[in-house]
TILUMTOR-304360 format. One record per atom (N, C-alpha, C, CB): residue in three letters; x, y, z. Coordinates in steps of 0.05 Angstrom, whole numbers, plus 5000, padded with zeros to 4 digits. Glycine has a CB too. Layout:
BEGIN
alaXYZ
...
This chain:
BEGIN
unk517139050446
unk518339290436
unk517039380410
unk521439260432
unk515639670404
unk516039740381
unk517639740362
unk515639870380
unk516239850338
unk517739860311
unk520040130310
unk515039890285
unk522240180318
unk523940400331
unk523740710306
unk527840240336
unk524240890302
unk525340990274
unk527741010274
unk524441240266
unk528641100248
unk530641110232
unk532241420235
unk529441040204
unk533741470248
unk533941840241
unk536741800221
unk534842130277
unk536541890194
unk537841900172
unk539342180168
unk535941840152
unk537042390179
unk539142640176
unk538442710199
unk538942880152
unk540842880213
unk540643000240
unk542943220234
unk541342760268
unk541343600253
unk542543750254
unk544943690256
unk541843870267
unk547243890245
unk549343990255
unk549743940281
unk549544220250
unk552143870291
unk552643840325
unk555443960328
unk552643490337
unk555844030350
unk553844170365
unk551744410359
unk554944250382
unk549744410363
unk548544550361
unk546044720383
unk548144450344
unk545444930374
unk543545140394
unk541945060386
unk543245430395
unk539544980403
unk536944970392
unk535345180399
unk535644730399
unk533845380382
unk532545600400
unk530745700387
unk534045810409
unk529045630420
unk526045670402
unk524945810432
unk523945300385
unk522545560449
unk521045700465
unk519945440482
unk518845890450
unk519545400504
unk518745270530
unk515845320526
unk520145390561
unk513945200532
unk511045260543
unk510745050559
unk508645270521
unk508745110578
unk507344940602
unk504544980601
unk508445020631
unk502444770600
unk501144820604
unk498544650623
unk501244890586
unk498044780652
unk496444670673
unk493544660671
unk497144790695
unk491344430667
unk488944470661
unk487844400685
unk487944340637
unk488544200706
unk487444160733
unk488344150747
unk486444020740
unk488344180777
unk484744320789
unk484144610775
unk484744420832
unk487844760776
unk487244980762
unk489245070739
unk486945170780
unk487045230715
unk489345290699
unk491145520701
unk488445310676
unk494445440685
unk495845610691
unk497045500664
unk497045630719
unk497945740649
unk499445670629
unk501645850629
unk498145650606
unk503745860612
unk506345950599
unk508145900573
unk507745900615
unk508946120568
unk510546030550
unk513946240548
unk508446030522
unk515046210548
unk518046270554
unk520146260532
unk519046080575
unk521246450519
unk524946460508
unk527146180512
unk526746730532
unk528546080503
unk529645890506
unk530445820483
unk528345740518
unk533645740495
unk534845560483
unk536845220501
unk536545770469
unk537145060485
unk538544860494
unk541144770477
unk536644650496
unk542844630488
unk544944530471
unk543744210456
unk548044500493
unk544644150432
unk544843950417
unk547243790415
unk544144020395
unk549343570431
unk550643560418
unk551243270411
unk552043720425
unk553843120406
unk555142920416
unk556742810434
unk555742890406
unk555242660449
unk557142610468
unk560542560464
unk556142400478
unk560442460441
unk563742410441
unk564942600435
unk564942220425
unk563642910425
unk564943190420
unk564043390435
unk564543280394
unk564043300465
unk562843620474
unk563643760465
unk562943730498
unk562744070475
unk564444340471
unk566844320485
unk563144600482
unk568744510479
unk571444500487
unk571644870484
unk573744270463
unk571544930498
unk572645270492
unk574145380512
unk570145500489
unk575045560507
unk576745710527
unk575745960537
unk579445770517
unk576146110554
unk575946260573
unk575346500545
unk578746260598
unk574246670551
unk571946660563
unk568646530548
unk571946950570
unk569346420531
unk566246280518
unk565546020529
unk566246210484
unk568145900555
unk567645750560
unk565645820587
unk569745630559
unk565046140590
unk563246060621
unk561246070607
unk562946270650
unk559945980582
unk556345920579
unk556345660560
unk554146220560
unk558545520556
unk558545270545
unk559144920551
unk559845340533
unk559345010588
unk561044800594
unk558044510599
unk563444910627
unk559344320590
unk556644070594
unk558543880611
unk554943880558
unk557443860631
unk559643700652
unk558143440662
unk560543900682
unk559243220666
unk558942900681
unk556642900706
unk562342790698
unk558743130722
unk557443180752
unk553643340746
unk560343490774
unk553243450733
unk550743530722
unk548443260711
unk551443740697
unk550042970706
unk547742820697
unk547342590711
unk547942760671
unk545542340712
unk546442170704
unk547542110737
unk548142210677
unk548841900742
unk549741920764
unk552541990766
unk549241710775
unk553042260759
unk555042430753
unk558042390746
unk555142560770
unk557842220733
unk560642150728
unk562641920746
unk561842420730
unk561141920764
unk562841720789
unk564141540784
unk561541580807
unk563241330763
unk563841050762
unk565741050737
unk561040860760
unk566641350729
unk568141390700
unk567041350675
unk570141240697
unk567741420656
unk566941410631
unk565241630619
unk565641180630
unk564341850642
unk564042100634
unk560342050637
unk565842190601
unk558842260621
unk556942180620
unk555641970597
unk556142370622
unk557441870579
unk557141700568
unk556841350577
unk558641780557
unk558541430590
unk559741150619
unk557041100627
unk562141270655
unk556241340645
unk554041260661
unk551041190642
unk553741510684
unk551041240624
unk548641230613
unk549740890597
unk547741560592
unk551640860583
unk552240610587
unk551040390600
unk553840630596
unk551740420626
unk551340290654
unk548440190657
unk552040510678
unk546940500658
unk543940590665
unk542540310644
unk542941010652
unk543440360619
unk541940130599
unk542739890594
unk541640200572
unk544539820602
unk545639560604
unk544239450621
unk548339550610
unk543839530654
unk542539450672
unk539539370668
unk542939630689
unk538239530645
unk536239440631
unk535539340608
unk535239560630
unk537739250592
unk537538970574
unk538639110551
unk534038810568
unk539539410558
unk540939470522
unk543039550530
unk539639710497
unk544839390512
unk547839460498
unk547939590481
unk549339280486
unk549739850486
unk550240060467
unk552939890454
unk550740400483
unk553639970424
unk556939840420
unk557940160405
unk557339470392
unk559840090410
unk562240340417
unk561240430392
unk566140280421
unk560940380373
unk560540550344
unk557640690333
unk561240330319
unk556040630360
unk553240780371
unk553941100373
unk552240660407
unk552741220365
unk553441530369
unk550941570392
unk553241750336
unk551741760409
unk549541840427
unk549642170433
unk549841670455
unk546942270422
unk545242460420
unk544542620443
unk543242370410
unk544742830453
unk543842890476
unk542943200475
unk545842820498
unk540143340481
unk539743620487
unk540043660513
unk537343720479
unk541043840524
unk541043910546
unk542444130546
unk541643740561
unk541944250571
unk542944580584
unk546244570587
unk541444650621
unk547544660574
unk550044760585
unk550045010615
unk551544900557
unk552444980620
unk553045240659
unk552545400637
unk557045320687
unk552545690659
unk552545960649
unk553246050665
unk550646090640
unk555046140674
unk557346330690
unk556846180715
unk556946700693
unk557645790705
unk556845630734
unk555345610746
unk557645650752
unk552845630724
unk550645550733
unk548645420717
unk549745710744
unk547645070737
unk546144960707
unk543744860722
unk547744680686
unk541244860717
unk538144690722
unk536744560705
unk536144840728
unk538044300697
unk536544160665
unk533244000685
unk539743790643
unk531144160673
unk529644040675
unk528443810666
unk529044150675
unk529543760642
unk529843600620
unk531943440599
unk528943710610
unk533143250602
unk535143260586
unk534143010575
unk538043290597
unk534742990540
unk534542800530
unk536442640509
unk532742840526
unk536842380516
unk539142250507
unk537242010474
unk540842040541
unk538942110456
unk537641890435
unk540541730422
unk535342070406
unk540441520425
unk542941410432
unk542141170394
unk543041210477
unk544541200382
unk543741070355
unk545541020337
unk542041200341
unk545340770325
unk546340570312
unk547940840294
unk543940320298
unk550140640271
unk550840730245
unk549340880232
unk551140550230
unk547540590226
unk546140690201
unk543740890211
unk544840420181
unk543140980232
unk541141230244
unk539441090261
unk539241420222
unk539440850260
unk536540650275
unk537540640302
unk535940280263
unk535040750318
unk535040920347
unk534940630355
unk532141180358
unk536840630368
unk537440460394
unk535640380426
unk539840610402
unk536640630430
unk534740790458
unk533940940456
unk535440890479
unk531941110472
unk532041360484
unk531341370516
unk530241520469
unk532441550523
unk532541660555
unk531741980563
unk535641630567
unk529041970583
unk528742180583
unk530542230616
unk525542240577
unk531842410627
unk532942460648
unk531042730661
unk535942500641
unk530542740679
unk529142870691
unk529543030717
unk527642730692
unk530143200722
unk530743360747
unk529543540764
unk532443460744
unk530043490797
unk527743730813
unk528143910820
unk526543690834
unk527244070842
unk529344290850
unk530244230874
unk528344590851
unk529843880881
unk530143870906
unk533943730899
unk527343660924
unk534743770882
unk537643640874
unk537243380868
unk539843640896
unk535343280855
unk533942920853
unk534342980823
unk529742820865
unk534242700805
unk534242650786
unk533442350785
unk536242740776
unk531842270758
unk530942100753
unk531042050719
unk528742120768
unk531441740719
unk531541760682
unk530041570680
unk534441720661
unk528741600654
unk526941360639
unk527841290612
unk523841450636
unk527641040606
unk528040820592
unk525440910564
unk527440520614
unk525440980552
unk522141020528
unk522540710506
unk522441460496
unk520440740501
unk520440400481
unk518940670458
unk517339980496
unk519840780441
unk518941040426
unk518740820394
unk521841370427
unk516140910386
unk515140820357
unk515740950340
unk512540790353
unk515040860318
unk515841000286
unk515841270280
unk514040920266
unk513841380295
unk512341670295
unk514041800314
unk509041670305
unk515541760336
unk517141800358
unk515341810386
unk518842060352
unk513541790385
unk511841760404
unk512741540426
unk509341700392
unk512041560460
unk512141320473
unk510941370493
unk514541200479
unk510041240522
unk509041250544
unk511141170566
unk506641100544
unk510941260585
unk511841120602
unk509741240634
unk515241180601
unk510541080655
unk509641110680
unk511041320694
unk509840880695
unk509441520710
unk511241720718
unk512541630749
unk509442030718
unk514141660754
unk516141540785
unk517441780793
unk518841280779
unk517341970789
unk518842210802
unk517642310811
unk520142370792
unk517742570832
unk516942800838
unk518942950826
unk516642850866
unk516943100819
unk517543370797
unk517243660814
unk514943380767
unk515143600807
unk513143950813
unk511643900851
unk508943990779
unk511744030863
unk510844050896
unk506943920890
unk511144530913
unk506443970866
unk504444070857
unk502443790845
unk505544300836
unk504243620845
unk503343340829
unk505543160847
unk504043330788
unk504042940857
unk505142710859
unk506542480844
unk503942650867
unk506842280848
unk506742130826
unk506041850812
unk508242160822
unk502642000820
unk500941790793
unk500941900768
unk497541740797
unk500741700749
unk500141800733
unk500541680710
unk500941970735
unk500541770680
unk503041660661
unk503341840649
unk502941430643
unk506541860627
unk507842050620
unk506141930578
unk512242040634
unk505842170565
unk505342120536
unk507542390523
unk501342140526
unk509742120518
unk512042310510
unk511542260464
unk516142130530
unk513042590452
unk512742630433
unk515242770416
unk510642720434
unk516942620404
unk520242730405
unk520042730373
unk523142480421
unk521742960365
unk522443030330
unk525143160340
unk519943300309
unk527142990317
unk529143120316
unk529943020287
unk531043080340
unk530443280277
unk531243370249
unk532743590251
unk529143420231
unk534143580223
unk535143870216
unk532744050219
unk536443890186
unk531544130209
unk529244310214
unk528544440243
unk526844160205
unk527944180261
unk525744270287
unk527344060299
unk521744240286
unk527644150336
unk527643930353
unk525644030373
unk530643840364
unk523543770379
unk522043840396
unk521143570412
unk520044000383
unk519843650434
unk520343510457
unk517943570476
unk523143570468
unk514743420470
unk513343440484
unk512543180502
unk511843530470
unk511743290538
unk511143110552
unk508543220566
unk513443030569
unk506843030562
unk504042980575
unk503442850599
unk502542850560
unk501742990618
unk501142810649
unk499142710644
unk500542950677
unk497542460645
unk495742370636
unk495342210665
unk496242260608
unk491942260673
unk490742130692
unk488042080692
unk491142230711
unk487741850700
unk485141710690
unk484441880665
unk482541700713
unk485441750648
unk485241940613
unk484542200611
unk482941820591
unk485242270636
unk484542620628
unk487142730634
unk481842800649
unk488342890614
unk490943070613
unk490643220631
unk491743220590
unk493243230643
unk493143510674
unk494843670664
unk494343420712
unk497043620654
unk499143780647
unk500743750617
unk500943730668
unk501344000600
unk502743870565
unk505244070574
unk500643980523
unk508143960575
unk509844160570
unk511844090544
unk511344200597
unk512044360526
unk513544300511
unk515944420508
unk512444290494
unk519244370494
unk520944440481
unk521044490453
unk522444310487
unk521844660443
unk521944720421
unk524144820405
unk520544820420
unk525144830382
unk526345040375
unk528045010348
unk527745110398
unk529145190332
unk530445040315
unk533745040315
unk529345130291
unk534944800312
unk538044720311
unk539244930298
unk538844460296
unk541545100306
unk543245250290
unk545345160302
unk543045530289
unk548645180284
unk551145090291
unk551945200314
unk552945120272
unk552845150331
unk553445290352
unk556945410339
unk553245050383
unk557045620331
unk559645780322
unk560145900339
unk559745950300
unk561946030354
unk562546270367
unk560646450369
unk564546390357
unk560246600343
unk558746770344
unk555246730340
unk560046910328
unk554946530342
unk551546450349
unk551746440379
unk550346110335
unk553646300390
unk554346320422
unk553846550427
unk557246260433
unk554846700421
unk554947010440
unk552147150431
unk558047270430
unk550247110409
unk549347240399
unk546447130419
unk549847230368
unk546746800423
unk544446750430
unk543446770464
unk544146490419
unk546446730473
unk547246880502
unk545847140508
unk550346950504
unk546347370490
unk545247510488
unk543147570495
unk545547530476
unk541447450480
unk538047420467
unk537147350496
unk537047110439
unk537947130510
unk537246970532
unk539647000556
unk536746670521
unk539447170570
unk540547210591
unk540447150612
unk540647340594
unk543046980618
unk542646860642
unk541946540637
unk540347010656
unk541346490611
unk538946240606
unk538646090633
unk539945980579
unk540745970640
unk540545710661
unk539245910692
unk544745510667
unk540146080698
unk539546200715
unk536146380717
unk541946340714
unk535346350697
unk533046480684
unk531246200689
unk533546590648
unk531945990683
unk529945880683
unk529545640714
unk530045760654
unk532345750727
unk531145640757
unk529445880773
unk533945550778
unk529246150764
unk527546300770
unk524946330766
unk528146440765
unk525046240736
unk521646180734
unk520145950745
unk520846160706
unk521345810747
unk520545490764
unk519345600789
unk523645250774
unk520945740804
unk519845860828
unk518146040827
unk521445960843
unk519046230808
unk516346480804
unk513346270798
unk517046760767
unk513546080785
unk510546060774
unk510345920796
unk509545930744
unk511645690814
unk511645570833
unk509245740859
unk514845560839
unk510845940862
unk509446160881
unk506646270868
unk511546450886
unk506546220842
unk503746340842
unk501846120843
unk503146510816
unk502745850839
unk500745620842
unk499045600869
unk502345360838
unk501545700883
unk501545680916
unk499245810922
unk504045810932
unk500646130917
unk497746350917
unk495746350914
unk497346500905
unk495246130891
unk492746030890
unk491045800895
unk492446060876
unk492645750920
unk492045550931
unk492045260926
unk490545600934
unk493945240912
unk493844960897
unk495544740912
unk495045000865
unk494044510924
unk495244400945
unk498244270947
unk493644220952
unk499644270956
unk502344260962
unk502543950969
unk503244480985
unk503443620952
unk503743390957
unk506343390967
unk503143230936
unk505243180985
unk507243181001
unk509643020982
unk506343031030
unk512542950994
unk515442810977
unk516042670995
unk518342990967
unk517342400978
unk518742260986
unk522342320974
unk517242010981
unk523842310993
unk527142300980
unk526942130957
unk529842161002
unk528642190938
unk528842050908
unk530841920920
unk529342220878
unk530941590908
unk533041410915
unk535841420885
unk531341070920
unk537441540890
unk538341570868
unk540341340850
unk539341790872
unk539741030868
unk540840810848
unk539140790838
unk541840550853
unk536240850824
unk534940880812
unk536140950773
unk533541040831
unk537941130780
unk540941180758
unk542341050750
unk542841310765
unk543340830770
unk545040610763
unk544240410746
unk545840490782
């Protein structure tokens, strides 16, 4: 195991993070992007709680992660579970960190969700990247993340129609008051195929940043299972070969 860091100060929670998505494809062919966006910041032991109506773009639910809540304990339970099964004990006075997409008028597509799970005194415990397709699959990884927040791991999912999965992942995480950001690299035979990043900066999630940022980004969750497909179709268009899938085994979660 590396030398872990320390996070001493961390945004306000819950919080909006909002900034901007980029993707960027260098082989066989390039295709890049960059996109509007925001994500939620919060604590697990304080989701949002709102009522009707701010509750249709705030809700963060069990059944959305993780192996959805099944075995109880919410999504905390299961992520519990997930690291125990791999040699870490969280203890109850661990606070755990999580960005991810809240519904929006019941509707959610976290392409990404990430859990930084951590001691008292701020010294990162874990981290978990959770990962999702459009085929209804999810997959999470375990990071052994260094001082710098940097880690690697092996990629095991299908993601994209577009990439199989060789490879390895060169993940790059900051979370501060300032910036939370969240870059992942495809790396094959040492040549990068793919950099996608998250970005953005933490604001309190108040009521009225809610509505304001709703606003800005319409639709968010619904917006961004559209672009998945829009750029999807243009990869296609251009001929970019289509790997074949295997079904994701999803005790893979457990």
């Amino acid at each position: 195991m590396t030398t872990a860091p320390t996070l001493t100060a961390l945004p306000a929670l819950p919080s909006l993070v909002v900034g901007t998505v980029s993707h960027r494809r260098r082989t066989p062919v390039e295709h890049a992007f960059t996109h509007r966006h925001y994500q939620w910041l919060v604590d697990l032991a304080d989701l949002p709680r709102h009522r009707w109506p701010l509750r249709l773009l705030t809700r963060i639910e069990a059944r959305d992660h993780l192996s959805g809540g099944a075995a109880g304990g919410g999504i905390r339970g299961d992520l519990e579970r997930f690291l125990a099964r791999r040699g870490v004990d969280l203890d109850p006075t661990d606070r755990v960190v999580m960005l991810a997409h809240a519904r929006v008028l019941g509707h959610v597509f976290d392409p990404l969700t990430v859990y930084w799970c951590l001691a008292p005194d701020g010294h990162l415990r874990a981290t978990v990247l959770e990962v999702h397709n459009t085929y209804g699959e999810r997959h999470a990884y375990l990071l052994d993340v260094d001082a710098s927040g940097r880690a690697g791991t092996a990629k095991e999912f299908y993601v994209s129609p577009f990439n199989d999965t060789e490879g390895d992942y060169a993940v790059s995480l900051r979370l501060d008051p300032a910036r939370v950001t969240v870059t992942v690299g495809l790396d094959r035979a040492s040549t990068r195929v793919i950099t996608a990043t998250t970005t953005g900066v933490p604001t309190p999630a108040t009521a009225g940043a809610i509505w304001r940022t709703a606003g800005r980004h319409l639709l968010m969750t619904w917006r961004v299972t559209a672009l998945i497909r829009l750029h999807g179709i243009r990869l296609w268009a251009r001929r970019l070969p289509v790997q074949p899938r295997s079904p994701h085994h999803q005790e893979d979660l457990r």
